[in-house]
Backbone as ProteinMPNN parsed JSONL, in Angstrom:
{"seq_chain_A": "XXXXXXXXXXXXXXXXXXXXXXXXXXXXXXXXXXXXXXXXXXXXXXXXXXXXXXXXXXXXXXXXXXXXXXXXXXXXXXXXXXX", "coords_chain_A": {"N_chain_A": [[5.366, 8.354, -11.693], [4.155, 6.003, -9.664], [2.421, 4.617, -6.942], [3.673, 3.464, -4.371], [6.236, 3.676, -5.122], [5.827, 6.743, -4.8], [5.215, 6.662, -2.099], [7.495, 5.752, -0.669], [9.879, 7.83, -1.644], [8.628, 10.009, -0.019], [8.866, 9.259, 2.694], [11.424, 8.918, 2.326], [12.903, 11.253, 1.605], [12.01, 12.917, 4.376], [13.286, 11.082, 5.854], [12.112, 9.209, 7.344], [12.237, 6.356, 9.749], [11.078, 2.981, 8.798], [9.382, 1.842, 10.867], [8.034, 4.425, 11.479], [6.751, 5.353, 9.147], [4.883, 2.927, 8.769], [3.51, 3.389, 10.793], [2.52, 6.385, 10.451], [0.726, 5.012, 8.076], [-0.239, 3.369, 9.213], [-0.457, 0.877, 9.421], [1.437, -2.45, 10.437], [4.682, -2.755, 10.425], [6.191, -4.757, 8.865], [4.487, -5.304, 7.029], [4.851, -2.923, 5.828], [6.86, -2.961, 4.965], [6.965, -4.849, 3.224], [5.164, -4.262, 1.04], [6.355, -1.943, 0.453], [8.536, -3.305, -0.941], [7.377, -4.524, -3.1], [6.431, -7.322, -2.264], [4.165, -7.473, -1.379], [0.766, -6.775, -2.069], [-1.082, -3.893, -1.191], [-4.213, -3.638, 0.869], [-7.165, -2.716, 1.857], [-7.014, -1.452, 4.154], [-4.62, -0.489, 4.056], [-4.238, 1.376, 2.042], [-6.639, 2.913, 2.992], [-5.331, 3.848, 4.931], [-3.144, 5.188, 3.592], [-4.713, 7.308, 2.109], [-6.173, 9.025, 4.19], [-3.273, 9.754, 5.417], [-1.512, 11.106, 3.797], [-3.154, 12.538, 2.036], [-2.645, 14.108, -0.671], [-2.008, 12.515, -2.252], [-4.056, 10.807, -3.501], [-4.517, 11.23, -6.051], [-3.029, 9.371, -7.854], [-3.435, 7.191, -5.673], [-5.705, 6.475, -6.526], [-5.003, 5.522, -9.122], [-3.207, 3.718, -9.263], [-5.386, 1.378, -7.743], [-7.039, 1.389, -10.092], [-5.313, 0.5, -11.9], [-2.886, -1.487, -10.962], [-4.45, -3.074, -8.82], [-6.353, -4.402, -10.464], [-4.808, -5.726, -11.774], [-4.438, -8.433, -10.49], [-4.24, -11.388, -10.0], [-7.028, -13.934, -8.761], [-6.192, -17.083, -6.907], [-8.358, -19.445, -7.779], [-8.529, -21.975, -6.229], [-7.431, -21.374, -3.51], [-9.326, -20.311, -2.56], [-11.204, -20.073, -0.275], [-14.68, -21.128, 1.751], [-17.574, -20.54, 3.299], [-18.778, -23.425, 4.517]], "CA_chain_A": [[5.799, 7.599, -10.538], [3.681, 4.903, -8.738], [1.838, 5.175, -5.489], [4.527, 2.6, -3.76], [7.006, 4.914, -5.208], [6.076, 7.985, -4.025], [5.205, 6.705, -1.129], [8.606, 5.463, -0.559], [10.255, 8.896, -1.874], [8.199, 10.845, 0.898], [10.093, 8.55, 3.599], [13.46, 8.958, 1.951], [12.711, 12.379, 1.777], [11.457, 12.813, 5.714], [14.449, 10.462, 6.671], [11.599, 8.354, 8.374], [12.178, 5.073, 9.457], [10.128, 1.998, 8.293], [8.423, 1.943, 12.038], [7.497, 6.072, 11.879], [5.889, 5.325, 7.982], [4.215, 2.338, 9.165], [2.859, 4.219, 12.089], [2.054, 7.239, 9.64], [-0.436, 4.507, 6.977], [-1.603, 2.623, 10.163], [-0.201, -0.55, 9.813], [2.38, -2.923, 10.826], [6.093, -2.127, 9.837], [6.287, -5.671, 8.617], [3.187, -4.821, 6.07], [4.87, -1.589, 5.052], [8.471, -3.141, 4.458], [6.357, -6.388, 2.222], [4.43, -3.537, 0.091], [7.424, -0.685, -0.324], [9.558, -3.784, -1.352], [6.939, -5.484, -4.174], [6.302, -8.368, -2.099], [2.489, -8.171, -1.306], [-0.373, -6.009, -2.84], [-1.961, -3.498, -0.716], [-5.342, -3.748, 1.022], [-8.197, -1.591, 2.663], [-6.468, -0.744, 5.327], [-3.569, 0.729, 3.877], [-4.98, 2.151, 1.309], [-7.045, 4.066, 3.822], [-4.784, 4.873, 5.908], [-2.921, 6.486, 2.986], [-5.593, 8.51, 1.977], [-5.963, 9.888, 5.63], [-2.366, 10.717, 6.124], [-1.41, 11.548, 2.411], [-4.342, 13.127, 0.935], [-2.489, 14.918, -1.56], [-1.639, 11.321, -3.211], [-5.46, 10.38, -3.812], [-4.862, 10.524, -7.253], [-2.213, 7.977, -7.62], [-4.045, 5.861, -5.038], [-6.968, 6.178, -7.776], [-4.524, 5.433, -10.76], [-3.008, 2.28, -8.753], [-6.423, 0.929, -7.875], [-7.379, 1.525, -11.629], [-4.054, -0.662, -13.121], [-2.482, -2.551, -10.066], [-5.031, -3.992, -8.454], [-7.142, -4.83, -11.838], [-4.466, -6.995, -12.894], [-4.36, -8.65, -9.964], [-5.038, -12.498, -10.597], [-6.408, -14.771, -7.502], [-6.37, -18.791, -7.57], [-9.484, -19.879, -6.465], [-7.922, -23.085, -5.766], [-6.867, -21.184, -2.489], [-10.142, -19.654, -2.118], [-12.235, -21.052, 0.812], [-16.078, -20.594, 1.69], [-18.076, -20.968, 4.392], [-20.269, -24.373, 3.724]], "C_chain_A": [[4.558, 7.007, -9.864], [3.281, 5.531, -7.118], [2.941, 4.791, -4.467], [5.499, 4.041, -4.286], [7.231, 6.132, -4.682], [5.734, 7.871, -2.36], [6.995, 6.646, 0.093], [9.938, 6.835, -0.447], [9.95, 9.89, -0.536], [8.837, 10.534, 2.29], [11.054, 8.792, 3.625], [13.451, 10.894, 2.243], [12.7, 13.695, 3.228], [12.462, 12.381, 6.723], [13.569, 9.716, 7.773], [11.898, 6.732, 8.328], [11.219, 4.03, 9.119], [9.283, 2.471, 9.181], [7.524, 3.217, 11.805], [6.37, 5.851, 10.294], [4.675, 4.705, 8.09], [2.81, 2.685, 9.914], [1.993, 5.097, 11.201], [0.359, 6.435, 8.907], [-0.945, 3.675, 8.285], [-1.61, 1.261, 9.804], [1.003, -1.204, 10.334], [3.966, -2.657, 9.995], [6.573, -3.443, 8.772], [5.567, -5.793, 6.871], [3.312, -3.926, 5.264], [5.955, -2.349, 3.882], [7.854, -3.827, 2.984], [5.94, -5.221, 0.899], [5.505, -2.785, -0.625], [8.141, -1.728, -1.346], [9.044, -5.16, -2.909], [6.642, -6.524, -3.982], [4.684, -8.79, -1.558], [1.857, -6.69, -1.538], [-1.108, -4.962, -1.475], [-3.317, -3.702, -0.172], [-6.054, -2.521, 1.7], [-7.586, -0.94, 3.379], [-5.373, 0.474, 5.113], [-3.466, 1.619, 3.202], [-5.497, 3.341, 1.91], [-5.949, 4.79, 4.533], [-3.617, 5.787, 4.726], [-3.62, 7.675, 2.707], [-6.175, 9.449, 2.899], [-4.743, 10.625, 5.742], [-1.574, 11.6, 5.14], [-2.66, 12.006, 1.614], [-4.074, 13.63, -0.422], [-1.746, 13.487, -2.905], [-2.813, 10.346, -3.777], [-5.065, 9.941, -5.491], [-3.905, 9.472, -7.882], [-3.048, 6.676, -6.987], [-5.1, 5.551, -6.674], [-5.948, 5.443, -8.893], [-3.946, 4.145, -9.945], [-4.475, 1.06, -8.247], [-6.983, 0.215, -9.231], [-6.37, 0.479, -12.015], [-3.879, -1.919, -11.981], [-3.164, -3.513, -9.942], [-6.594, -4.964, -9.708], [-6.297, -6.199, -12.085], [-4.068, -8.139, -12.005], [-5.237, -10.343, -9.84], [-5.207, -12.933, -8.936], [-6.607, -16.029, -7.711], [-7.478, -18.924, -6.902], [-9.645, -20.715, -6.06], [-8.169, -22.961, -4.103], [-8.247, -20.303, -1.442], [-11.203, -20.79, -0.956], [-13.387, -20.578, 1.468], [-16.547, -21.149, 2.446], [-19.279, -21.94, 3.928], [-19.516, -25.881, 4.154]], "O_chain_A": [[3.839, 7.915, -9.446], [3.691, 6.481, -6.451], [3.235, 5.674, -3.66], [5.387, 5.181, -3.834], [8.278, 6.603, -4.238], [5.939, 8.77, -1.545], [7.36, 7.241, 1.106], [10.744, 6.902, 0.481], [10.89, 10.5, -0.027], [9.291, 11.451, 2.974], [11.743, 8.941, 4.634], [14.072, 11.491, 3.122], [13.138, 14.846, 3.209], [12.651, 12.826, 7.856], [14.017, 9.547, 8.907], [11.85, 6.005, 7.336], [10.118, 4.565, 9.256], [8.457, 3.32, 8.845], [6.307, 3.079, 11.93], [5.202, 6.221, 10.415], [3.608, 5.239, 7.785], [1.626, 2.406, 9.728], [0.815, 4.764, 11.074], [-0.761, 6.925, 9.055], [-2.133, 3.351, 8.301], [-2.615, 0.552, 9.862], [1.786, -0.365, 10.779], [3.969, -2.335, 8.807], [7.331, -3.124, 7.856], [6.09, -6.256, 5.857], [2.588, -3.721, 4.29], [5.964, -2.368, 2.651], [8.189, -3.427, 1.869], [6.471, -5.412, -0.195], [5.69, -2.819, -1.841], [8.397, -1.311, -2.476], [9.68, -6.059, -3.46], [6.434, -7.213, -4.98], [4.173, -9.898, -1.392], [2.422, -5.646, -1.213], [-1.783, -5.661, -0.719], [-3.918, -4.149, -1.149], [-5.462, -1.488, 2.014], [-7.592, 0.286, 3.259], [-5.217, 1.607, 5.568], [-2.794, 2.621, 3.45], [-5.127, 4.484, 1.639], [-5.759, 6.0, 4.66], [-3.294, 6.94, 5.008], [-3.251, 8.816, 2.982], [-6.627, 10.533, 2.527], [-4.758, 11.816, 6.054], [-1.043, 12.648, 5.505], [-2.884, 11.612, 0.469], [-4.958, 13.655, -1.279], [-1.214, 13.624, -4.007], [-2.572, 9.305, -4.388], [-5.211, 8.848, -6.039], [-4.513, 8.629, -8.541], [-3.267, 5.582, -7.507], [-5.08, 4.663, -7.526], [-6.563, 4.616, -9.566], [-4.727, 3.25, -10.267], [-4.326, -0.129, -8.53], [-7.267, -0.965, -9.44], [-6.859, -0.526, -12.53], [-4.483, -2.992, -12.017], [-2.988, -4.597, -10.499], [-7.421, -5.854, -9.506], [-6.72, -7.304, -12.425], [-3.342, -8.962, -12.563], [-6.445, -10.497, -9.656], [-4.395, -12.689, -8.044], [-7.232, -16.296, -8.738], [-7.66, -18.63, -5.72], [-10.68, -20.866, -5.411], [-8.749, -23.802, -3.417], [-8.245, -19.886, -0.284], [-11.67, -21.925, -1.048], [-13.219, -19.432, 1.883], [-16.215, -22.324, 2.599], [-20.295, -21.643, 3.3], [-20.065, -26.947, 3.873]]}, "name": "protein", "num_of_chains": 1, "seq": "XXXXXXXXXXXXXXXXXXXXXXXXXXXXXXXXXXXXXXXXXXXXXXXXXXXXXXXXXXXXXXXXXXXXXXXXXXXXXXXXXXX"}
């Protein structure tokens, strides 16, 4: 099972709502819903703040790091630079 996954499971599990999970990883509820639901990629932040409030899911985070965000293409069309 997946980091998103179990993260998701531990919620269902808890009977917490989006807001209380949100709250939990330390970001916006908006940010949680987008991630639990496959619609945007994780970053620093939430990352961290899993590994603060979930510690015992480190190695997942590690094994999603490792695959997920590897395959993770960006356009650099969209990329923009200070100059």
């Amino acid at each position: 099972m997946g980091l998103i996954e179990q993260l998701r499971q531990i919620q269902e599990e808890n009977g917490w709502t989006d807001g209380v999970m949100a709250a939990k990883i330390g970001v916006s509820i908006s940010m949680w819903w987008q991630v639990k639901n496959g619609n945007f990629i994780p970053g620093r932040k939430f990352i961290q703040g899993v590994l603060q409030h979930f510690p015992a899911l480190a190695g997942a985070v590690l094994i999603f790091l490792q695959s997920d965000m590897s395959s993770t293409k960006v356009d650099v069309s969209e990329v923009k630079t200070n100059g």
